[in-house]
Backbone as JSON Lines, residues from 0, in Angstrom:
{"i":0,"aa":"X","n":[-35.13,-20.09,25.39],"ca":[-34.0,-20.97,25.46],"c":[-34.43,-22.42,25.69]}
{"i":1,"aa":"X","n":[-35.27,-22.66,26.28],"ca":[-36.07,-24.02,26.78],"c":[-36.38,-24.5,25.2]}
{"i":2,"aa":"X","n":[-36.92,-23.63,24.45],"ca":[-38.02,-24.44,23.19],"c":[-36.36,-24.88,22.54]}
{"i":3,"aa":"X","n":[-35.39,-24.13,22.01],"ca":[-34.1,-24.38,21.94],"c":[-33.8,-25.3,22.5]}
{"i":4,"aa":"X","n":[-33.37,-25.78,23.29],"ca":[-32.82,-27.28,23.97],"c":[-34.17,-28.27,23.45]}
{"i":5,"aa":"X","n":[-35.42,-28.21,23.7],"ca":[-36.25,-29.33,23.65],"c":[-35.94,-29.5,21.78]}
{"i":6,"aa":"X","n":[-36.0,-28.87,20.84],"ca":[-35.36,-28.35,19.33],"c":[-34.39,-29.55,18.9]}
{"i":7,"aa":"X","n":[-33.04,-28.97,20.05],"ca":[-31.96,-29.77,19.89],"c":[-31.92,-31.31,20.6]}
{"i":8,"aa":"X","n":[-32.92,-31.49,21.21],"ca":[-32.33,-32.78,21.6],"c":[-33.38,-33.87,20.42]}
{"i":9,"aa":"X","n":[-34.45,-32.91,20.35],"ca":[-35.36,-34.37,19.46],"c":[-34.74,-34.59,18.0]}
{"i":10,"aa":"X","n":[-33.94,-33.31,17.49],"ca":[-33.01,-33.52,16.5],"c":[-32.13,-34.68,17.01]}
{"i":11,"aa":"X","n":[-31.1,-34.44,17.97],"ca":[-30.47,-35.52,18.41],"c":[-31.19,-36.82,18.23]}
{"i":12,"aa":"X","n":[-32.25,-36.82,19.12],"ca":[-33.06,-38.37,18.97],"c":[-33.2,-38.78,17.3]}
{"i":13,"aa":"X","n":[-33.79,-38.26,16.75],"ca":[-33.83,-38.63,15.13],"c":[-32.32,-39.07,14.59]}
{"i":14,"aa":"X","n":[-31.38,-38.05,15.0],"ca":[-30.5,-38.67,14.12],"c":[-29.66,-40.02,14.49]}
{"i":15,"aa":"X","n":[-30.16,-40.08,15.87],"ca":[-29.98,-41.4,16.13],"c":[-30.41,-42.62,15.78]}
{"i":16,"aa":"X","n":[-31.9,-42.28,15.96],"ca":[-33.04,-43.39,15.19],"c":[-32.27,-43.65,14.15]}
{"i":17,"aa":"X","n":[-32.2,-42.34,12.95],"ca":[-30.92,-42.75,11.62],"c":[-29.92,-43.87,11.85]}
{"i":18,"aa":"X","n":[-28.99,-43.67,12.48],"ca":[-27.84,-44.34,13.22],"c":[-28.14,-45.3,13.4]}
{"i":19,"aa":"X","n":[-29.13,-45.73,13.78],"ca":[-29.86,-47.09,14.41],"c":[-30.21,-48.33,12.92]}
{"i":20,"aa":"X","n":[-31.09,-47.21,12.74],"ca":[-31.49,-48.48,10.82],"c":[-30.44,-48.37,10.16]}
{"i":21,"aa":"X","n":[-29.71,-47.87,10.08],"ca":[-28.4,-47.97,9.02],"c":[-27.38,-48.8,9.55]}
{"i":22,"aa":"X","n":[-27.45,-49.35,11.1],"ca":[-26.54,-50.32,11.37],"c":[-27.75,-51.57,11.35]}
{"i":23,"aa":"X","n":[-28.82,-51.26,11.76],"ca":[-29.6,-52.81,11.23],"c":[-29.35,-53.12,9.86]}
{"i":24,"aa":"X","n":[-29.69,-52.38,8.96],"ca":[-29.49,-52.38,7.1],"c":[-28.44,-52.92,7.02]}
{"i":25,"aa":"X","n":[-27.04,-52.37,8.04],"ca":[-25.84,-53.27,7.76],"c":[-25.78,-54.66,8.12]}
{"i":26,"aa":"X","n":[-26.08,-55.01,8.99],"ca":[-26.49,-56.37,9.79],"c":[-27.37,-57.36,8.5]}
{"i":27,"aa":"X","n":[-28.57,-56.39,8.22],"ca":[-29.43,-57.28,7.39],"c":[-28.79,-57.58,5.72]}
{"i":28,"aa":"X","n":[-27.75,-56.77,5.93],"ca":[-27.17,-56.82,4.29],"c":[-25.62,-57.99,4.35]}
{"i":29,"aa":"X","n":[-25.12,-57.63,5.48],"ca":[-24.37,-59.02,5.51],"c":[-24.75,-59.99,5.91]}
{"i":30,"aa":"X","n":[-26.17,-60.56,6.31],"ca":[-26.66,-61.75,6.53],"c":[-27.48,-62.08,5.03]}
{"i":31,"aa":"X","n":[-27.64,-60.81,4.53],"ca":[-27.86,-61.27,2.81],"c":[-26.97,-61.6,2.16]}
{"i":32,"aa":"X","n":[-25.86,-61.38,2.31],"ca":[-24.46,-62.3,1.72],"c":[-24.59,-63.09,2.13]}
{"i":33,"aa":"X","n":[-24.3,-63.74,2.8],"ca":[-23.71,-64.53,3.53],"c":[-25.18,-65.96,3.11]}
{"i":34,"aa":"X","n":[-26.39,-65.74,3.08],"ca":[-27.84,-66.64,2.73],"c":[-27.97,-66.11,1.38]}
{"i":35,"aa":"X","n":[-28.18,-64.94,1.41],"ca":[-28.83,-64.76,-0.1],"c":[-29.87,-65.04,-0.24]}
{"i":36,"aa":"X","n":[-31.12,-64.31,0.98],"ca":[-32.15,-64.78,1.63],"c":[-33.21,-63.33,1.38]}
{"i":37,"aa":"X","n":[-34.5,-63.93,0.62],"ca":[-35.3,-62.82,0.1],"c":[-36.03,-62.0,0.87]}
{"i":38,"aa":"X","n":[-35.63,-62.41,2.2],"ca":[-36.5,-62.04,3.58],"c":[-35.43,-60.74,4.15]}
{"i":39,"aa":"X","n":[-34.15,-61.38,4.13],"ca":[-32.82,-60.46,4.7],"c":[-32.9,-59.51,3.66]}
{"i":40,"aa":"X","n":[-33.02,-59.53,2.5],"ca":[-32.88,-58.44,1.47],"c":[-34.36,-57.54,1.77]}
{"i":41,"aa":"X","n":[-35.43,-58.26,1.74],"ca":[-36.91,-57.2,1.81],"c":[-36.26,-56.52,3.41]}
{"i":42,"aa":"X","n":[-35.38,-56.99,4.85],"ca":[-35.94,-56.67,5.6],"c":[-34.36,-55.37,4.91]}
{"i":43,"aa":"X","n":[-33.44,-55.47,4.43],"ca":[-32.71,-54.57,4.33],"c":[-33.32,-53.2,3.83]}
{"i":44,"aa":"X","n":[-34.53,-53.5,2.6],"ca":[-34.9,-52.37,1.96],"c":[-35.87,-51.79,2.97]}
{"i":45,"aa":"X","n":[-36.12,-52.36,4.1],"ca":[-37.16,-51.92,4.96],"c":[-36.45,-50.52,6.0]}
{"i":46,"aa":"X","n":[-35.33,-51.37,6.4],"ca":[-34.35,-50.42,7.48],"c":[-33.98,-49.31,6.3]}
{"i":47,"aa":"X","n":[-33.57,-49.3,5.04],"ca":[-33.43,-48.54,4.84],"c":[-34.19,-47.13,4.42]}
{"i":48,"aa":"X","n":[-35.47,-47.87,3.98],"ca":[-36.41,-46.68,3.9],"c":[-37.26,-45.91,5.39]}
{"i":49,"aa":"X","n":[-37.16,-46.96,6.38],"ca":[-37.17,-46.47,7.53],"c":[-35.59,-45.29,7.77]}
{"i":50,"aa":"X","n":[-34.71,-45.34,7.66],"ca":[-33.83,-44.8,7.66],"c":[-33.79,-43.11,6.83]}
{"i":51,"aa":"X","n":[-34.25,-43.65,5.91],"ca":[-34.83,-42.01,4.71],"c":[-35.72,-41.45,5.2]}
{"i":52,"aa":"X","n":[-36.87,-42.24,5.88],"ca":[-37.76,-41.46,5.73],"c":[-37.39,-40.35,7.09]}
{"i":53,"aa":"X","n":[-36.77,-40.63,8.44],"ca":[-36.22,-40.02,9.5],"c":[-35.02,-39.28,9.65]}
{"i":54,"aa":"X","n":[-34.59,-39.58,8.03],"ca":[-33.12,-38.04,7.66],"c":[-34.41,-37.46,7.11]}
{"i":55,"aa":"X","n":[-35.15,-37.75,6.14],"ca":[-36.04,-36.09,5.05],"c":[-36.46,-35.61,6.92]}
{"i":56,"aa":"X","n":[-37.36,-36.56,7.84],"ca":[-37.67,-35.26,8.98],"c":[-36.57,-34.64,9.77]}
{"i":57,"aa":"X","n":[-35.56,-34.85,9.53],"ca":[-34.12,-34.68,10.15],"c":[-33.91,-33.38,9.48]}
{"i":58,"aa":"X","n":[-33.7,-33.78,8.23],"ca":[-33.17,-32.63,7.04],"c":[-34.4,-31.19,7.46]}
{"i":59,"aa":"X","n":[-35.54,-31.77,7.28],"ca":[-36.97,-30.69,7.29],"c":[-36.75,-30.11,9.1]}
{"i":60,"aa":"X","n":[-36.2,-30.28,9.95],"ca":[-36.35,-29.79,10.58],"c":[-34.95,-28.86,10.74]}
{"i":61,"aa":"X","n":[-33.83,-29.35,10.75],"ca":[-32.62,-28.7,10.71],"c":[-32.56,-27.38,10.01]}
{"i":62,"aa":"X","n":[-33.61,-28.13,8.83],"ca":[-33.68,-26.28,7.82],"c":[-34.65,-25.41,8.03]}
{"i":63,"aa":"X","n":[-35.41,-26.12,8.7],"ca":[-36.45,-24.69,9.95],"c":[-35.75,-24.79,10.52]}
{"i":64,"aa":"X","n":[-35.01,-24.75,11.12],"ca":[-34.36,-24.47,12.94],"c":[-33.27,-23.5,12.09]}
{"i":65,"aa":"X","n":[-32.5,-23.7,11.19],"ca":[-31.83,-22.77,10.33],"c":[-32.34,-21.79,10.05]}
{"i":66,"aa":"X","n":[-33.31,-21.65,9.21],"ca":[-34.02,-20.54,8.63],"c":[-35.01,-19.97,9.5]}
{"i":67,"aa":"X","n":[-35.51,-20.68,10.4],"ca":[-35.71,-19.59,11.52],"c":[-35.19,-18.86,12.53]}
{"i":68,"aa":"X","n":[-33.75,-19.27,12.95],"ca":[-33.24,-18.97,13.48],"c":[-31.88,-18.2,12.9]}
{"i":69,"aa":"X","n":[-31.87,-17.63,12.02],"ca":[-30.97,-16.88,11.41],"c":[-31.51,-15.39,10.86]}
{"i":70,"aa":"X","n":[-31.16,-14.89,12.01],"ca":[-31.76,-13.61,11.56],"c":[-30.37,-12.12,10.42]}
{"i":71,"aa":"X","n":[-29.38,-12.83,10.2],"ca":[-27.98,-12.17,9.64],"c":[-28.76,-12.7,8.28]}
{"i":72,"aa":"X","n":[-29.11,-11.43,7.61],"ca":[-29.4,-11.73,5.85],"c":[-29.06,-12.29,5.18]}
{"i":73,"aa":"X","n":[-27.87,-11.94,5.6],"ca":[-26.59,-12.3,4.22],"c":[-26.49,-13.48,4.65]}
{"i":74,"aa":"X","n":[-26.27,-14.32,5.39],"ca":[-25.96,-15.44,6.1],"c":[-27.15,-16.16,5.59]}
{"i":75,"aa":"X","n":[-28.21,-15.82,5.89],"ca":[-29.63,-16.55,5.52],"c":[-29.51,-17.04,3.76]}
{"i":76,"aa":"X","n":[-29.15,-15.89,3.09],"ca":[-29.3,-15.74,1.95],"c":[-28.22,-16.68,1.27]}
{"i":77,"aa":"X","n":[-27.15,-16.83,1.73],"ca":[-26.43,-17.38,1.55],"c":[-26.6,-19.42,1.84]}
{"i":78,"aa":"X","n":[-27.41,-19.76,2.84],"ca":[-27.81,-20.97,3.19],"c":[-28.69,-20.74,2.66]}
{"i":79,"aa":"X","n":[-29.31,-20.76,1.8],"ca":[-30.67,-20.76,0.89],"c":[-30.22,-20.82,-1.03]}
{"i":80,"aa":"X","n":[-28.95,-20.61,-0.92],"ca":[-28.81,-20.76,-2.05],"c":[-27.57,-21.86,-2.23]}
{"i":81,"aa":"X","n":[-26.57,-22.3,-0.86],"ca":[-26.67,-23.71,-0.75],"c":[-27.26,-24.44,-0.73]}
{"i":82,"aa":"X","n":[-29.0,-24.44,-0.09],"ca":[-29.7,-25.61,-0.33],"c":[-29.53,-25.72,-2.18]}
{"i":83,"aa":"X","n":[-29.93,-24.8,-3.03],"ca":[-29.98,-25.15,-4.03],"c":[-28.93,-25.69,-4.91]}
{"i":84,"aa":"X","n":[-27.6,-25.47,-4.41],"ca":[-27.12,-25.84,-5.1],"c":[-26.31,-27.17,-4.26]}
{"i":85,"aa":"X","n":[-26.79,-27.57,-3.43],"ca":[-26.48,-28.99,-2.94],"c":[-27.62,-29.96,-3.79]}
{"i":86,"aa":"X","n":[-28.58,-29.35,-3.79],"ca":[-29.68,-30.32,-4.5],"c":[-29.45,-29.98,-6.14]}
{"i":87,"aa":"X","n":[-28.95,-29.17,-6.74],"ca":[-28.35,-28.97,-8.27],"c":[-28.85,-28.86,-9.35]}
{"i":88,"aa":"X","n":[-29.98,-28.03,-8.62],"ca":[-31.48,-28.27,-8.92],"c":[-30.98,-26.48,-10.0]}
{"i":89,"aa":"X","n":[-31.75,-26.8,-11.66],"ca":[-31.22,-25.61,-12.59],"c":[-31.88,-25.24,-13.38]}
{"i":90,"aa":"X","n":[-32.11,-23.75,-13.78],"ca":[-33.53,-23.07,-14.11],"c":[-32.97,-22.55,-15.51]}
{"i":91,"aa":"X","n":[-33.16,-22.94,-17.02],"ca":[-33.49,-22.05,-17.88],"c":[-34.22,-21.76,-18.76]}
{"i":92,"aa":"X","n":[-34.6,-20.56,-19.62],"ca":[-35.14,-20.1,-20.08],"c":[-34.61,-20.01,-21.94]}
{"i":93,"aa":"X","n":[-35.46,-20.37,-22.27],"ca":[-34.88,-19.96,-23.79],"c":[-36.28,-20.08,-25.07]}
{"i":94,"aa":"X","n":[-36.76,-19.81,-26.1],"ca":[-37.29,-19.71,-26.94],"c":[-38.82,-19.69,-26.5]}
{"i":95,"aa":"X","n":[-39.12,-19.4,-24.96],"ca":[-40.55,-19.66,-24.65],"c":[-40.74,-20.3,-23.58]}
{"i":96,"aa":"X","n":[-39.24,-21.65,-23.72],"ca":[-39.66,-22.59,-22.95],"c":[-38.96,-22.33,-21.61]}
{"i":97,"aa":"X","n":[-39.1,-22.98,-20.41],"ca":[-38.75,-23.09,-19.39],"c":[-38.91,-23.98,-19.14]}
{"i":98,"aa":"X","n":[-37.25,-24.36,-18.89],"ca":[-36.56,-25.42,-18.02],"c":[-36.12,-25.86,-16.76]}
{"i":99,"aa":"X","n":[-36.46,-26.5,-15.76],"ca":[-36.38,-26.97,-14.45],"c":[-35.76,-27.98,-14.45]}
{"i":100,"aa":"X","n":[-34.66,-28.4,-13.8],"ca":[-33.92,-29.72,-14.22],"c":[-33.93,-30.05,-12.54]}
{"i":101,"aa":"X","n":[-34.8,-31.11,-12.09],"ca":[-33.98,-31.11,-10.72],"c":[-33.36,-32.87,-10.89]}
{"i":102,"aa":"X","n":[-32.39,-33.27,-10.16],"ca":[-31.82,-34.47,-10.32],"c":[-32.09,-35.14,-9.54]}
{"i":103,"aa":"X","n":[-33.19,-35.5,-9.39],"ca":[-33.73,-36.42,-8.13],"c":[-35.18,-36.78,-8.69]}
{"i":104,"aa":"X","n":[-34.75,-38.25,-8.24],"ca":[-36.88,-38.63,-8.36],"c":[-37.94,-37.89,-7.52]}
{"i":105,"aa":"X","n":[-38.77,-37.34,-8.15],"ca":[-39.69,-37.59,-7.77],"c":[-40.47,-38.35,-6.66]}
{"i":106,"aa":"X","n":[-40.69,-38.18,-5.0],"ca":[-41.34,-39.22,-4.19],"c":[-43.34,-39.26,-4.92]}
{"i":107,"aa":"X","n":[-43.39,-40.9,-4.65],"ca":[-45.14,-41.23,-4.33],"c":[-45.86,-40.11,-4.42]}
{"i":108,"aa":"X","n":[-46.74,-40.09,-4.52],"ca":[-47.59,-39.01,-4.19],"c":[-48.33,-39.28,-2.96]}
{"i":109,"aa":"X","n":[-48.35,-40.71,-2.73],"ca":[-48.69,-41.36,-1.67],"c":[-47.71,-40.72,-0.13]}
{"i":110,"aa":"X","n":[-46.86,-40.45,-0.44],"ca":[-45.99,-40.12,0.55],"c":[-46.17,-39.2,1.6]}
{"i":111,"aa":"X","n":[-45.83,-38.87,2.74],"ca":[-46.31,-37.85,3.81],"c":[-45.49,-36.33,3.49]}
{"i":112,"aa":"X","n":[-44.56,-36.82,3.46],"ca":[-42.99,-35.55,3.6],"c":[-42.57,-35.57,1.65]}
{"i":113,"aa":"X","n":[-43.16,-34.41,1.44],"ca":[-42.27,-33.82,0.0],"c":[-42.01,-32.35,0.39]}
{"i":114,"aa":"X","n":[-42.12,-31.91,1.27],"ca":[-41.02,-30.44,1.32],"c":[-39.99,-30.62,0.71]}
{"i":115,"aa":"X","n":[-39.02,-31.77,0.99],"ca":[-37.32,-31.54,0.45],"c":[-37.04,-31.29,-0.63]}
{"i":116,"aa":"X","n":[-38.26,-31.41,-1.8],"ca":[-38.35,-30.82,-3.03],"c":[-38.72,-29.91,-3.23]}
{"i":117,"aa":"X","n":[-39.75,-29.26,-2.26],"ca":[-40.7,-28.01,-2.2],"c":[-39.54,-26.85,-2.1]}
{"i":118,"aa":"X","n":[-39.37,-27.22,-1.02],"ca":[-38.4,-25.89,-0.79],"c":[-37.1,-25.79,-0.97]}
{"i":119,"aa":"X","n":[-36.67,-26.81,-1.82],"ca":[-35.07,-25.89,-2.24],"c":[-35.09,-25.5,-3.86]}
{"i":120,"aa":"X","n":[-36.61,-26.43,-4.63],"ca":[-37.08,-26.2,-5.67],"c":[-37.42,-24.54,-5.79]}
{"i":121,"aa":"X","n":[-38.45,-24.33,-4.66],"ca":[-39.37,-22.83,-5.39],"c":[-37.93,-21.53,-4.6]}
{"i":122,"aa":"X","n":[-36.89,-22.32,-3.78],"ca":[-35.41,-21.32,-3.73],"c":[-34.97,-20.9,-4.79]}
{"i":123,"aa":"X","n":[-35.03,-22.09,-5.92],"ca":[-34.43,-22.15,-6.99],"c":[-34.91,-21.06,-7.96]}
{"i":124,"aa":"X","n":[-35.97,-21.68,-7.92],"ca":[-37.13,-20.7,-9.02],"c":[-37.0,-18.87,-8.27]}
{"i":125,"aa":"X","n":[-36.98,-18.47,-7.24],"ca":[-36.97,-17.32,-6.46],"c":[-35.35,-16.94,-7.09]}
{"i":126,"aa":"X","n":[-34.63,-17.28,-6.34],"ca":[-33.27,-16.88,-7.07],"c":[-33.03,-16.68,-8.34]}
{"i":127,"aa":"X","n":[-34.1,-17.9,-9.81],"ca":[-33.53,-17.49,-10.69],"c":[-34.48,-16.54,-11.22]}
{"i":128,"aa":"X","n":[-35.37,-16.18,-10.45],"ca":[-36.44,-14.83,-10.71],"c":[-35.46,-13.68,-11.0]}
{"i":129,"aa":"X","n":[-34.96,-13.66,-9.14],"ca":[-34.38,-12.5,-9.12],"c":[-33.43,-12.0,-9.35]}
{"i":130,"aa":"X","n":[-32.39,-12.9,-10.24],"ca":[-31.11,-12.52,-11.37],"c":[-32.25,-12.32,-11.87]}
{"i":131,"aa":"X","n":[-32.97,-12.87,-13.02],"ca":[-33.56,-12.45,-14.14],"c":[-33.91,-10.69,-14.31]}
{"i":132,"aa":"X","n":[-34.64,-10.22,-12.8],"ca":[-34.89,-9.06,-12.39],"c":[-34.17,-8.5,-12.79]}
{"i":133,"aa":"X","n":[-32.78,-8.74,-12.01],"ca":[-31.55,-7.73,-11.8],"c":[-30.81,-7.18,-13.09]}
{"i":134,"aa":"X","n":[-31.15,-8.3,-13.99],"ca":[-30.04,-8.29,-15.13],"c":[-31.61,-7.93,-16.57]}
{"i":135,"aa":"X","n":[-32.34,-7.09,-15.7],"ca":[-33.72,-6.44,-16.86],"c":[-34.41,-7.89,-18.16]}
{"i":136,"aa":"X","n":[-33.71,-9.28,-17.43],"ca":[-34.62,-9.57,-18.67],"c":[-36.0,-10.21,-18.01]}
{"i":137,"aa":"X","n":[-36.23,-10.8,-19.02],"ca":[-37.9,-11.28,-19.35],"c":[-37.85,-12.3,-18.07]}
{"i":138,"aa":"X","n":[-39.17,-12.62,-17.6],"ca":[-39.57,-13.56,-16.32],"c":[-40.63,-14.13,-16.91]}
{"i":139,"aa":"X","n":[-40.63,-15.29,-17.6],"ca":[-42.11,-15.87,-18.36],"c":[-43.47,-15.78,-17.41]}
{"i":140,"aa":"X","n":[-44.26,-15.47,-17.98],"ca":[-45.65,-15.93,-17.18],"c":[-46.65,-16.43,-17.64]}
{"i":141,"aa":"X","n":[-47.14,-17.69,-17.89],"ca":[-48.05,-18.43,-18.9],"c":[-49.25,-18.39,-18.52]}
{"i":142,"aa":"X","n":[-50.31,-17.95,-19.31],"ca":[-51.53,-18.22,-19.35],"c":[-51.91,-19.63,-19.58]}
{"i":143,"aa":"X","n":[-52.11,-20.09,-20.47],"ca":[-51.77,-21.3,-20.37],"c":[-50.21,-22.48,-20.82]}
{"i":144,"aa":"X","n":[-50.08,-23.31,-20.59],"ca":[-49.65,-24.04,-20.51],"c":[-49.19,-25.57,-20.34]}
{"i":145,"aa":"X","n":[-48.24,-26.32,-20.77],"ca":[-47.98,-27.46,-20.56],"c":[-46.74,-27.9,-19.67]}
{"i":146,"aa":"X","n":[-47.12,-28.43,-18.51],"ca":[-45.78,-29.3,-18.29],"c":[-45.18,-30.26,-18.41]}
{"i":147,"aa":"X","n":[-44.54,-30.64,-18.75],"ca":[-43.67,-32.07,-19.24],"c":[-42.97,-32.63,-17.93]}
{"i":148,"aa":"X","n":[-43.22,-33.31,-17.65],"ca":[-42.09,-34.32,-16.68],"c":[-41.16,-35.26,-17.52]}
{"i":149,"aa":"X","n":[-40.13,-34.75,-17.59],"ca":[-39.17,-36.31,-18.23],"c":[-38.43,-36.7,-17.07]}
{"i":150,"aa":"X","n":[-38.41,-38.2,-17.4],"ca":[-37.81,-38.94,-16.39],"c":[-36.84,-39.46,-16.55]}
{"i":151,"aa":"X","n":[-35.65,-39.32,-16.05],"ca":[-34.52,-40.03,-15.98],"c":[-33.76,-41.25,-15.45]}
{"i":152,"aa":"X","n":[-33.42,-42.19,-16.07],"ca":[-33.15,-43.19,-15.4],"c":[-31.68,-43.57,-15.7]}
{"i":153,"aa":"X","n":[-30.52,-44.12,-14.43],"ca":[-29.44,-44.22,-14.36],"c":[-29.6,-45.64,-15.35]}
{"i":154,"aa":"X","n":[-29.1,-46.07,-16.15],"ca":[-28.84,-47.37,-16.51],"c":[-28.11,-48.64,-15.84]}
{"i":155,"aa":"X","n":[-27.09,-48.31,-14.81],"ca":[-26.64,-48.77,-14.31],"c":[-27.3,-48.76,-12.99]}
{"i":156,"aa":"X","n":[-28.33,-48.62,-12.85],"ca":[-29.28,-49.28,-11.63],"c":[-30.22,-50.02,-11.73]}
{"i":157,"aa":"X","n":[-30.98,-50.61,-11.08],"ca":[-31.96,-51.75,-11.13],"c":[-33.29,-51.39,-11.78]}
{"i":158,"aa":"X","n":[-33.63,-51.96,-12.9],"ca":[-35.2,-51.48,-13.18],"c":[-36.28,-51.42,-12.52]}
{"i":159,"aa":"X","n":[-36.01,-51.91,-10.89],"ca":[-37.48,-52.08,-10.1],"c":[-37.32,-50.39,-9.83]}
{"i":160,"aa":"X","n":[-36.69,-49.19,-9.63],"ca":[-36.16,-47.72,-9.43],"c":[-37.09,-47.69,-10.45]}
{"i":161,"aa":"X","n":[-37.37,-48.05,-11.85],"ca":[-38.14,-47.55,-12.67],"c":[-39.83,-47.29,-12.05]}
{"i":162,"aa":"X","n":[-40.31,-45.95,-12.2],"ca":[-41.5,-46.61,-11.53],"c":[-42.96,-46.18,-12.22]}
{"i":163,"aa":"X","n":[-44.26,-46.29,-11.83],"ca":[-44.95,-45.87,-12.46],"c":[-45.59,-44.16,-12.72]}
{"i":164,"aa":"X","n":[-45.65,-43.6,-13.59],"ca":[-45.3,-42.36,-13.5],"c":[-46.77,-41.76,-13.35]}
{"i":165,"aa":"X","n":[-47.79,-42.53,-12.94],"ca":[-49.37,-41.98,-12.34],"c":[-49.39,-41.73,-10.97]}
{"i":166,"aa":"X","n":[-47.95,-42.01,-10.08],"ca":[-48.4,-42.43,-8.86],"c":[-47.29,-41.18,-8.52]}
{"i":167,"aa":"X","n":[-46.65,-40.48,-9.2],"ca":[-45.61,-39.64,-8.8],"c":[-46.13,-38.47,-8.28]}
{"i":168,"aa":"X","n":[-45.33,-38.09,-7.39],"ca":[-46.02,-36.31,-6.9],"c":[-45.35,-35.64,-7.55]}
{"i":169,"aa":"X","n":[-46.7,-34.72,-8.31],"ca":[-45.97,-33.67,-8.93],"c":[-46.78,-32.49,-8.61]}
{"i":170,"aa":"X","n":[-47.48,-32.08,-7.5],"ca":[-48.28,-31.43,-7.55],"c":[-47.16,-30.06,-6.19]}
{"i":171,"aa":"X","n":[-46.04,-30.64,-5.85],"ca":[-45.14,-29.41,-5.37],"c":[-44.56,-28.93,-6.04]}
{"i":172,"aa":"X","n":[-44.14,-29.92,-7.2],"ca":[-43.32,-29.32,-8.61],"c":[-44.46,-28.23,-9.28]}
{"i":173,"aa":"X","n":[-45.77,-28.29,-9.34],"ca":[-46.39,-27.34,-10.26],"c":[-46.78,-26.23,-9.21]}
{"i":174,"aa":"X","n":[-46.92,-26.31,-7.72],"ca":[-47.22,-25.1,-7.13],"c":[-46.07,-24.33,-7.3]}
{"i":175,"aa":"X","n":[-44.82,-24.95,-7.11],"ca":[-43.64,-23.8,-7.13],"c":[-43.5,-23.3,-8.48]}
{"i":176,"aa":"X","n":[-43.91,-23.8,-9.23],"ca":[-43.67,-23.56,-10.88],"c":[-45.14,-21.98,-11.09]}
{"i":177,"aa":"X","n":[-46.46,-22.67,-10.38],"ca":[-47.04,-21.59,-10.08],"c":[-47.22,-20.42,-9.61]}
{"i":178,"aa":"X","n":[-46.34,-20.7,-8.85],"ca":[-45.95,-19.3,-7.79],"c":[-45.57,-18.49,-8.36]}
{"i":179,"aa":"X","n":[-45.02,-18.46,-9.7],"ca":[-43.88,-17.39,-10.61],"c":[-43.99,-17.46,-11.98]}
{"i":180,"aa":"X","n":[-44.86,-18.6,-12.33],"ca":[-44.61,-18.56,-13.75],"c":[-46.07,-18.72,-14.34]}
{"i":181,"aa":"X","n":[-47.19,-19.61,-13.64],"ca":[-48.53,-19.41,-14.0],"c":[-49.17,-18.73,-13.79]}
{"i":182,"aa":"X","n":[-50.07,-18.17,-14.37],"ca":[-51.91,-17.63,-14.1],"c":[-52.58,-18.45,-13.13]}
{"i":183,"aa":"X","n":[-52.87,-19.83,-13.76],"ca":[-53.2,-20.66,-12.86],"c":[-52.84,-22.22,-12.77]}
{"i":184,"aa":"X","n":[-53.22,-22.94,-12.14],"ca":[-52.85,-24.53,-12.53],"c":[-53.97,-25.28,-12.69]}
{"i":185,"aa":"X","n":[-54.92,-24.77,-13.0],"ca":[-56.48,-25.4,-12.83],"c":[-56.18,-26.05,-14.42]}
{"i":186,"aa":"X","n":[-57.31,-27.32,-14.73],"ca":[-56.99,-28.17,-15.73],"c":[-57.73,-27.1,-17.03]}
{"i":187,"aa":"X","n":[-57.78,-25.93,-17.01],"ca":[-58.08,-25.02,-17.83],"c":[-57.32,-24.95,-18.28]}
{"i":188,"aa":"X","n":[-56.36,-24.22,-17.51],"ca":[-54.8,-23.49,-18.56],"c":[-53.34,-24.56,-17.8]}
{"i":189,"aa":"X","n":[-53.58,-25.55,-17.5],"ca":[-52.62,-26.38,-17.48],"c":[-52.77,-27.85,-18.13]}
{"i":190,"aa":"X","n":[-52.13,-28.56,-19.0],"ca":[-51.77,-29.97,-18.72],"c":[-50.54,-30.21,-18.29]}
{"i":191,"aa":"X","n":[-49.88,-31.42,-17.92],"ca":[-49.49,-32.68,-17.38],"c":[-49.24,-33.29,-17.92]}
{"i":192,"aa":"X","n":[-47.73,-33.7,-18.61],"ca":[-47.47,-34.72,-19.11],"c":[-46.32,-35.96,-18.53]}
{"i":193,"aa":"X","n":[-46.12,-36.62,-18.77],"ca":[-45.24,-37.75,-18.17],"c":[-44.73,-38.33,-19.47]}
């Protein structure tokens, strides 16, 4: 019960920290109106990625403290296939190929925290295994192979969002893709495309 309370309160603390840069970001974004000052705008994009980066450990911990602490199946099973479909993340199959659509960039590869893709991604891929199972059809498994990354970009957002596509992590996207669908990912029987 102790590890429980110490659990819940550093959650608390984080989501406060949250709370915290998102009212600086507000502060720094109406003093960017108001000047129109390249310093108030860099310090806005600052609070706010300070702000992301302490919801993904917010989010990453809430969903261990969930999924470990839910021992009702159905219940489990059931929050596991909300993660996926809050993230809208969609698996198909047709002439060979296999399709992964998730709607979200890609983080850095530089970055510390990419679970939030890891694991509601290889949910995805697990679930659409196990319809596939259920309903007797085919589950691809490639010897070798290619993956394609296409990238999507909103038009109606800023081209600096555009980014360079050498620096992207994609190496959680191909373990979960490995887990179920490759032989291996070694530069033998895989390429990489962008």
């Amino acid at each position: 019960m102790e590890l429980l309370e110490h659990q819940l309160l550093e959650v608390q603390r984080v989501a406060g920290v949250v709370q915290d840069k998102l009212t600086e970001a507000q502060s720094a974004k109406t003093l960017y109106d108001r000047n129109a000052s390249s310093f108030q705008y860099g310090r806005l994009l600052d609070c706010m990625m300070e702000a992301s980066e302490h919801a993904e450990w917010l989010t990453d911990r809430l969903r261990g403290f969930v999924l470990r602490n839910t021992f009702n199946s159905p219940l489990k099973e059931d929050y596991c296939l909300k993660l996926v479909q809050i993230h809208e993340i969609r698996v198909e199959y047709d002439d060979c190929i296999l399709k992964a659509e998730l709607p979200m960039l890609l983080p850095h590869r530089k970055k510390k925290y990419t679970d939030y893709i890891y694991k509601p991604f290889f949910l995805a891929l697990q679930n659409w295994c196990e319809e596939r199972q259920q309903q007797g059809k085919e589950i691809p498994v490639y010897e070798k192979a290619t993956v394609c990354f296409i990238h999507e970009y909103d038009k109606k957002m800023p081209e600096t969002r555009i980014r360079d596509h050498d620096n992207i992590e994609e190496k959680q996207v191909v373990d979960a893709l490995g887990m179920y669908f490759l032989v291996s990912d070694s530069g033998r029987y895989l390429d990489t495309y962008h």
